[in-house]
C-alpha positions as CSV (number, residue, x, y, z in Angstrom):
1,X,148.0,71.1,-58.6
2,X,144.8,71.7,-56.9
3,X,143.7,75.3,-56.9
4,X,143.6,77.5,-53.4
5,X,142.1,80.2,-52.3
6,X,144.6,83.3,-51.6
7,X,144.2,85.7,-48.5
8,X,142.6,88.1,-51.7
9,X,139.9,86.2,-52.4
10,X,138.7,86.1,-48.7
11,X,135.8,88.6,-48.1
12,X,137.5,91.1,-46.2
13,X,133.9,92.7,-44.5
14,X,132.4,90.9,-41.3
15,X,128.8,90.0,-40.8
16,X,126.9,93.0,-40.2
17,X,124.8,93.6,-37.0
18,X,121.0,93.9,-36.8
19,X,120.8,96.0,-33.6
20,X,118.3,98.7,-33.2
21,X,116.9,100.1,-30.1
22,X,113.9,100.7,-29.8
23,X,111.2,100.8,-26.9
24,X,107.4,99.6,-26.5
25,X,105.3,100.8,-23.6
26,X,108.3,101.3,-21.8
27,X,110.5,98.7,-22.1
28,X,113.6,98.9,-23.9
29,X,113.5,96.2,-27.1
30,X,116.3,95.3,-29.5
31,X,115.0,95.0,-32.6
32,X,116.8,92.5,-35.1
33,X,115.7,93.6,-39.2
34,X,115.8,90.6,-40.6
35,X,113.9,88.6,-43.1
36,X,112.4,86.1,-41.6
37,X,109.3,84.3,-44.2
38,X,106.7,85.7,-41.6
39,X,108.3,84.4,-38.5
40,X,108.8,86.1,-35.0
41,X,111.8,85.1,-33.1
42,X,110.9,86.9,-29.6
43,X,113.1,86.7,-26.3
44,X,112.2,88.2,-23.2
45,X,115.2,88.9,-20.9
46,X,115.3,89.6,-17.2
47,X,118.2,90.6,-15.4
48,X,118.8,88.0,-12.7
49,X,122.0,89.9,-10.8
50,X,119.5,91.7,-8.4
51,X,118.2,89.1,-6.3
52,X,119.0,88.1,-2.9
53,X,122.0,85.7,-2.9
54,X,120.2,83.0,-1.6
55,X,118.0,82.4,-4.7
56,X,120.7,82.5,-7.2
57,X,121.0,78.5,-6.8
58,X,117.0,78.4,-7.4
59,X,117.5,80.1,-10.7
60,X,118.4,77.2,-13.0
61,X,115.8,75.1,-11.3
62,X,113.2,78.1,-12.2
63,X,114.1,77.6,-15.9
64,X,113.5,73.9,-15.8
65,X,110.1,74.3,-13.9
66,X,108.4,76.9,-16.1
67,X,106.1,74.9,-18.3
68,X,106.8,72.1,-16.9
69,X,104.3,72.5,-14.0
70,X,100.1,73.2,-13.8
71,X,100.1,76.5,-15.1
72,X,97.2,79.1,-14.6
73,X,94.2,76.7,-15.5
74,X,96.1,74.2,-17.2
75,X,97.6,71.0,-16.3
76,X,100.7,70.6,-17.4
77,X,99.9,68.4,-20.2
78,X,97.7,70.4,-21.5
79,X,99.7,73.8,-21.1
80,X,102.5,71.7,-23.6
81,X,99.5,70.2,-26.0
82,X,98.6,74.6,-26.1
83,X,102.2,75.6,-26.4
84,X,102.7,73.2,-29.5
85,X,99.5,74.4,-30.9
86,X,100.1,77.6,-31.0
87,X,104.1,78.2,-31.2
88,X,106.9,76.7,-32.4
89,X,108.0,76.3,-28.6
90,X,108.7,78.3,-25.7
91,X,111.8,77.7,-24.4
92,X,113.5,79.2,-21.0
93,X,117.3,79.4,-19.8
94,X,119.4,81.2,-17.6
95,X,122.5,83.2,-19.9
96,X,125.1,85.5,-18.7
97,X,126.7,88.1,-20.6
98,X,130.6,89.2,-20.2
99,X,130.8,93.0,-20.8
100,X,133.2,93.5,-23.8
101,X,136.9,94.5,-23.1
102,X,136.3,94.0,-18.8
103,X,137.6,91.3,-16.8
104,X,135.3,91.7,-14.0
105,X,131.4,93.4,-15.6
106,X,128.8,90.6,-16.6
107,X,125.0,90.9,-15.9
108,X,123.2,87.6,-15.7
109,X,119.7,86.9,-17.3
110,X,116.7,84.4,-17.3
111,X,115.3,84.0,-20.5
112,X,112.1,83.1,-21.6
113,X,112.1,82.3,-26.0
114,X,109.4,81.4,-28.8
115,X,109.1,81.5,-32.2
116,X,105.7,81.6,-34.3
117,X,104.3,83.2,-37.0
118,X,103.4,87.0,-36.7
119,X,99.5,86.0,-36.4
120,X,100.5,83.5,-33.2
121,X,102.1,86.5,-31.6
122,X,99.3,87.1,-29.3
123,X,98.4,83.7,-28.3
124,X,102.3,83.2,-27.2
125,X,102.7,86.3,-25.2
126,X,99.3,84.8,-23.2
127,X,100.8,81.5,-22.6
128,X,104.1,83.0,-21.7
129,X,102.7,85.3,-19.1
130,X,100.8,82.2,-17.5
131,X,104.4,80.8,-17.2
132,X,105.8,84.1,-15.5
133,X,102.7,84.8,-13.4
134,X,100.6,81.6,-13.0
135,X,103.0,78.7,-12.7
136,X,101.9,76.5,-9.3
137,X,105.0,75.5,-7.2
138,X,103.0,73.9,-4.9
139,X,102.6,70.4,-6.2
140,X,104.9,68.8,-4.0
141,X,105.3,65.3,-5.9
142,X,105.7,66.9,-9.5
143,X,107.8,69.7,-7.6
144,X,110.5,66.1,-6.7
145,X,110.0,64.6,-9.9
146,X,111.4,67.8,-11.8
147,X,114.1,68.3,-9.2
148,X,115.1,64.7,-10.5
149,X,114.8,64.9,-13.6
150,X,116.9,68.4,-13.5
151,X,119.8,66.9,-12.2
152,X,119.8,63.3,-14.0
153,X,119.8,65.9,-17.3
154,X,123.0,67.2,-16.0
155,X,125.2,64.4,-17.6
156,X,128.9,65.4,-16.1
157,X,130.0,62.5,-17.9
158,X,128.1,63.7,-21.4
159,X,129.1,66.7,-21.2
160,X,131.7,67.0,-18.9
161,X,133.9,69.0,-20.8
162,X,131.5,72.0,-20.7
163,X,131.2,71.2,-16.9
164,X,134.9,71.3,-16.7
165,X,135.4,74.4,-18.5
166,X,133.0,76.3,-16.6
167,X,134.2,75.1,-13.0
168,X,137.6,75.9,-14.0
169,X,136.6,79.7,-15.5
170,X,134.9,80.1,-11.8
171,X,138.2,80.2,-10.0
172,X,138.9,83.3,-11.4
173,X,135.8,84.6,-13.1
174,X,132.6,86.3,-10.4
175,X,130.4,85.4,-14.2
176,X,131.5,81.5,-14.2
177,X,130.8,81.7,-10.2
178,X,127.2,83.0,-11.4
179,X,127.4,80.6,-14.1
180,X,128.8,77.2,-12.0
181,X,125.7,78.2,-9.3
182,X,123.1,78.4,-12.0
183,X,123.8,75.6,-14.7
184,X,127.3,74.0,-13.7
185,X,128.8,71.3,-11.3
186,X,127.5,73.8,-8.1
187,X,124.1,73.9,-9.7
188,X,124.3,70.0,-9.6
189,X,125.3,69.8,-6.0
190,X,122.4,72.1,-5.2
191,X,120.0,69.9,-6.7
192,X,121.3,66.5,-5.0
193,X,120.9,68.5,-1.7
194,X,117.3,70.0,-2.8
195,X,116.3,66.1,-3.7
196,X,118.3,64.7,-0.6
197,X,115.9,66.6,1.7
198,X,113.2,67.4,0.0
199,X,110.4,66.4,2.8
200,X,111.6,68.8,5.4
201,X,112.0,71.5,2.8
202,X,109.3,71.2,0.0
203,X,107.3,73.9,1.4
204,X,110.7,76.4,1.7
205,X,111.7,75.5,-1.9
206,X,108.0,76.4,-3.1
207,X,107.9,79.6,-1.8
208,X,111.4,80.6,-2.6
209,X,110.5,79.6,-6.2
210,X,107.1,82.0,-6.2
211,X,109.0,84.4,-4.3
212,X,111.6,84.6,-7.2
213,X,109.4,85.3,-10.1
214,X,108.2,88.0,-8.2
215,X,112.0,89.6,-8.1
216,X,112.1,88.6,-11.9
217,X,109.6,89.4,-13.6
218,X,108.5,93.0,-13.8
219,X,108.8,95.0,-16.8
220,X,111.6,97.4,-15.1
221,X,113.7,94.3,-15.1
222,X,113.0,93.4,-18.9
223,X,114.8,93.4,-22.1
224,X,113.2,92.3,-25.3
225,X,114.8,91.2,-28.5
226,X,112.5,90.7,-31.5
227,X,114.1,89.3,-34.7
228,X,111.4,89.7,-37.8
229,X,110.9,92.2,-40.7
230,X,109.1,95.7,-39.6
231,X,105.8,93.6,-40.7
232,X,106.9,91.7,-37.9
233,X,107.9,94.0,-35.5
234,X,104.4,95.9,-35.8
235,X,102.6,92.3,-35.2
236,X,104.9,91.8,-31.8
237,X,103.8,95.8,-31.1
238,X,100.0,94.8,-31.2
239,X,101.0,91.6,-29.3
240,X,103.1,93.5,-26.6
241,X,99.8,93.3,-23.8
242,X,100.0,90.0,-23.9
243,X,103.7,89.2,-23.3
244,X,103.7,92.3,-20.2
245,X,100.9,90.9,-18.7
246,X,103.7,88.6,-17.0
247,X,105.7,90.8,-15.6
248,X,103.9,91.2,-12.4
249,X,106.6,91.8,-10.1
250,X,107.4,94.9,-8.7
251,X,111.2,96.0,-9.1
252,X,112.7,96.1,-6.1
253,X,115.8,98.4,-7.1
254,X,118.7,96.0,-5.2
255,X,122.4,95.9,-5.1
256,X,123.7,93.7,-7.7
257,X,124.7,90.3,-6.3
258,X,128.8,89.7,-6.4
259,X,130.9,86.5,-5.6
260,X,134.2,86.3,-4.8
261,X,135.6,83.9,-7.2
262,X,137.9,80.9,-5.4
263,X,139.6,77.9,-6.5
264,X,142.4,76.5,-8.7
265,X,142.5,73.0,-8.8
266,X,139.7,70.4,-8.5
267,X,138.4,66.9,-9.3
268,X,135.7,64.9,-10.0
269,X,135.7,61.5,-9.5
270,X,133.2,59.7,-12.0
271,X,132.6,55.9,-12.8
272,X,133.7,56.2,-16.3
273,X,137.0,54.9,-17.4
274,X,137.9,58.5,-19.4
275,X,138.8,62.3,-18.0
276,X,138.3,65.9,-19.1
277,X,140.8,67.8,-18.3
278,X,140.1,71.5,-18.2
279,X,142.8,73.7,-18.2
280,X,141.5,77.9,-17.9
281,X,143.2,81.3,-17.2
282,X,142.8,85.2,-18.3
283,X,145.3,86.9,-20.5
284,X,143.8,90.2,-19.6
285,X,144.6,89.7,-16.1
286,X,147.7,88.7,-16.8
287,X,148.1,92.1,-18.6
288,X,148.1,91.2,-22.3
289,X,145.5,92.0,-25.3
290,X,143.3,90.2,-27.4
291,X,144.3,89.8,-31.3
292,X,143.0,88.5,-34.3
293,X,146.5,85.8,-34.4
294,X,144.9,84.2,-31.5
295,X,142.1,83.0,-33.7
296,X,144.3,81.4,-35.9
297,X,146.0,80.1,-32.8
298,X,142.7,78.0,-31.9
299,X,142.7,76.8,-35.5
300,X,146.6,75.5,-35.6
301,X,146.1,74.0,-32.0
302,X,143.3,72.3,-33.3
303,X,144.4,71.1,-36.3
304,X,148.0,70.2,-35.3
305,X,149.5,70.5,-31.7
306,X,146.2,69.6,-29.7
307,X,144.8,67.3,-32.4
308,X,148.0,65.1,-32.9
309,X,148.9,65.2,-29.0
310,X,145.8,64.7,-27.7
311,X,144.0,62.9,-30.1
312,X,145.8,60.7,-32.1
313,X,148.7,60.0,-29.5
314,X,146.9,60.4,-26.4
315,X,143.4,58.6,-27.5
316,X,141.1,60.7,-26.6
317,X,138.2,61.9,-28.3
318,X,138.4,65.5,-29.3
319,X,140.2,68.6,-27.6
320,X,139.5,72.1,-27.6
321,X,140.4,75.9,-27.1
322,X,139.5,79.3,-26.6
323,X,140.7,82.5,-26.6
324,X,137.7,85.6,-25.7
325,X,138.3,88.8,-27.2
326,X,135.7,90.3,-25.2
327,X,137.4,89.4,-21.5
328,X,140.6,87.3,-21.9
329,X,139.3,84.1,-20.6
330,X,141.0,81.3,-21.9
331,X,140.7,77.1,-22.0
332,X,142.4,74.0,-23.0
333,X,140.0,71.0,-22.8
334,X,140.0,67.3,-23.6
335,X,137.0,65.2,-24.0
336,X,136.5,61.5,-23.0
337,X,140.7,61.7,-22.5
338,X,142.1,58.3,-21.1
339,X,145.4,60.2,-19.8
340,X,145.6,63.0,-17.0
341,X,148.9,64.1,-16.3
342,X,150.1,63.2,-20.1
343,X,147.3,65.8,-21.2
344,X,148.4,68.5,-18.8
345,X,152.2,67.9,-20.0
346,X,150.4,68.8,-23.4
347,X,149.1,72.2,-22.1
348,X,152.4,73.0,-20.9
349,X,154.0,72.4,-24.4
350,X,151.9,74.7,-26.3
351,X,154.3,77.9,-25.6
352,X,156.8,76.1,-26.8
353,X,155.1,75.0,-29.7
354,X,153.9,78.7,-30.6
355,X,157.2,80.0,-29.6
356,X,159.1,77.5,-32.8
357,X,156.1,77.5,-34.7
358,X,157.2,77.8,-38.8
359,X,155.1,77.9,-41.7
360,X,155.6,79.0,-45.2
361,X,152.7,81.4,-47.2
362,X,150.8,78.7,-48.2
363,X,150.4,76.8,-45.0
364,X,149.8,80.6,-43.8
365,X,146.5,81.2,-46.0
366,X,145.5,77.3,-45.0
367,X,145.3,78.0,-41.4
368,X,143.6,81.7,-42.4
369,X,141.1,79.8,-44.6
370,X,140.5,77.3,-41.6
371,X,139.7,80.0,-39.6
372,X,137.3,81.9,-41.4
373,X,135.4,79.3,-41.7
374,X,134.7,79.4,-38.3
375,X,134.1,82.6,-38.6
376,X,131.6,83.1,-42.0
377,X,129.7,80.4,-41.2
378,X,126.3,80.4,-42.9
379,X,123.2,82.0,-40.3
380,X,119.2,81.4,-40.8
381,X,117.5,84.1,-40.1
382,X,117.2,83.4,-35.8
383,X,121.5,82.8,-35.9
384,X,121.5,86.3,-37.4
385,X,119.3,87.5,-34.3
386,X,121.0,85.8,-32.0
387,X,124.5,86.8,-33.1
388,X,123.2,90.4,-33.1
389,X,122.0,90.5,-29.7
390,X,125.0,88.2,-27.9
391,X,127.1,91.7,-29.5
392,X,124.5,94.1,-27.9
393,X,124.4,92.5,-24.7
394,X,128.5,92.4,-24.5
395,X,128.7,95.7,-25.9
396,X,130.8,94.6,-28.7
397,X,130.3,96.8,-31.8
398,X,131.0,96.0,-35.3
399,X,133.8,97.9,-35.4
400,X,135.9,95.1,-32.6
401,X,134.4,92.2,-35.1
402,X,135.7,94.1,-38.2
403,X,139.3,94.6,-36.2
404,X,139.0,90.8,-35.6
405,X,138.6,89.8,-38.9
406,X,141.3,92.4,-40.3
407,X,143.8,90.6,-37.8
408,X,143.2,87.1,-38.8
409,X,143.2,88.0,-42.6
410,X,146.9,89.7,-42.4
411,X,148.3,87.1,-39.8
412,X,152.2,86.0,-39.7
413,X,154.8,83.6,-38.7
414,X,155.5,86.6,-36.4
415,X,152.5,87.5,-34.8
416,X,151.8,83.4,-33.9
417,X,155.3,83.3,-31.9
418,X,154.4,86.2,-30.0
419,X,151.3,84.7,-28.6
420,X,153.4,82.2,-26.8
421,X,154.3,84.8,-24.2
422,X,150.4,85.2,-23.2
423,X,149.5,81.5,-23.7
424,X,152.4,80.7,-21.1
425,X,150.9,83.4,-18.7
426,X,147.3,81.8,-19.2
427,X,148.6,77.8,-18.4
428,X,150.6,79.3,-15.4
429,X,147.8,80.2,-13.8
430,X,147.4,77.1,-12.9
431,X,143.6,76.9,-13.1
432,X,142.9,72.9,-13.3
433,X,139.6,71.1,-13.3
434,X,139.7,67.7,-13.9
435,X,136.2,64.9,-14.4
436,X,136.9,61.6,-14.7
437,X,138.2,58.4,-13.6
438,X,141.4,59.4,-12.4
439,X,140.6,62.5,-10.7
């Protein structure tokens, strides 16, 4: 007797886009219109695919050491007391971007973030061009103590589904290679081996560090996204010297770096008493297409075929999936998962599952209803930026969102059990990375 929704009632328009390009001295800037109660959300992008192989590894240490070292005439204790003064934070990372409806096109970035208000907007771009241009890599005992600290923050056993997802995805994927080297399990092997011999190679890792900002940053290598109102947008305009002043490095116009993707089944052997199993593959490669049904797919499995398997049989914590429309990369995942092989017997009943599945109208518009809201969740105004620029940087337009959404809201019985053809082609490729106790 209790009242539900019906497919009508759903809002049948997506989330719009804030994406305008526009360009200041020369630099190509993604401006986000947004409302934001006198706040500048700024992001300063810089492609990190044309580099010298070697120094990809060094790239997720980079982003841990900027601001975290002296820093033009400031210790580094200081240069944080100033940052906190005068922004809401300034935050860096290393991203990559999968190019929308390709298997293969990605373009990595490291990112430097802050947010203040519009009258700070000066003071950040100064303290965030001391990081790009003045950061000093030469303090060989704070240089080990980050390197530590970098790698003890890299909790496999915290987060290792995330780390198991990702190693899987580079078995097949050149942007989860990119990924793995810069942020995943390869990153964390790179930084045991930096710490490991640090002595005979502090003054190598020091200069490969300077010598990287100068491939980075340099404004032919820059993408800025400003989310504000056009008050906003002017302020960041004034501010603009400020922020360039960092890109000192002079664009040296390189091949883009590729991997060969290798791999299909690993593991890691931790001390815990619990796994996460990982299992990945690519529809697209496998020759099918994305559709809205295999949202409502991710909701089902994890609300009924992962959930009761997995969870409340099995005794793990959580599972997961994921299907991208963008690329056709795919993943089953537990998290802190007693079992191993009982898991991956799971994986290999979900065809099956899909294949038989039933439901009448009303447990129809329940899984619809679960799924949108995944998918309507409510954004501040930085979400609405960032959700805007993950689109332009894919190249997804709104017009592949709307077709998403259009799919989901008219999904049937029908269009579930055909999926169970391109689930079965994703688990048989056989891409397996397992962390944990039993691996």
């Amino acid at each position: 007797t209790i009242p539900m929704l019906s497919r009508a009632d759903l809002k049948r328009e997506a989330e719009p886009l804030f994406n305008e390009e526009r360009e200041i001295d020369g630099v190509k800037t993604v401006f986000h219109n947004v409302f934001t109660s006198g706040i500048a959300y700024v992001k300063l992008l810089f492609g990190a695919k044309r580099i010298p192989k070697e120094y990809v590894p060094y790239l997720g240490l980079l982003s841990n050491l900027l601001g975290m070292m002296d820093t033009g005439e400031y210790g580094y204790q200081e240069f944080s007391e100033e940052v906190n003064t005068n922004t809401g934070g300034i935050f860096t990372g290393v991203t990559s971007a999968a190019r929308f409806g390709s298997v293969s096109e990605y373009e990595g970035y490291v990112t430097l973030q802050t947010k203040c208000l519009y009258g700070q907007l000066e003071s950040a771009g100064r303290l965030m061009a001391l990081m790009m241009g003045q950061t000093d890599f030469t303090d060989a005992k704070r240089l080990l103590e980050l390197i530590r600290e970098s790698r003890m923050q890299m909790q496999l056993t915290s987060a290792g589904h995330s780390a198991a997802i990702g190693r899987a995805m580079s078995y097949f994927s050149e942007k989860y290679v990119f990924d793995n080297m810069t942020g995943g399990i390869s990153q964390y092997q790179f930084l045991e081996d930096l710490e490991e011999h640090f002595e005979e190679r502090k003054q190598e890792i020091g200069q490969k560090l300077a010598d990287l900002t100068g491939y980075l940053f340099c404004k032919k290598n820059l993408l800025i996204s400003i989310t504000a109102d056009e008050e906003g947008y002017q302020a960041f305009v004034q501010a603009a010297p400020a922020f360039l002043n960092g890109c000192f490095g002079e664009y040296r116009g390189l091949a883009p770096v590729r991997f060969v993707p290798a791999g299909s089944r690993e593991g890691f052997k931790t001390p815990g008493q619990v796994q996460y199993v990982a299992m990945c593959g690519n529809f697209m490669q496998a020759g099918f297409s994305y559709t809205g049904a295999l949202k409502v797919v991710n909701t089902l499995l994890g609300y009924d075929y992962l959930w009761n398997n997995i969870r409340v049989k099995g005794g793990a914590y959580g599972c997961m999936c994921g299907f991208s429309a963008g690329n056709g990369n795919s993943y089953f995942c537990s998290y802190r998962d007693p079992n191993l092989a009982e898991t991956i017997r799971v994986y290999e009943g979900i065809a099956d599952y899909l294949e038989n599945y039933t439901a009448d109208e009303r447990e129809m518009t329940k899984a619809v209803i679960g799924t949108f809201s995944s998918m309507d969740t409510p954004l501040n105004p930085s979400a609405k930026g960032a959700r805007s620029l993950n689109a332009y940087l894919s190249g997804t337009d709104f017009a592949d969102i709307q077709k998403e959404r259009d799919e989901v809201l008219s999904v049937s019985v029908e269009e579930i059990r055909k999926t169970a053809a391109l689930v079965r082609a994703v688990i048989g490729q056989d891409h397996l990375c397992v962390i944990g106790s039993e691996a």
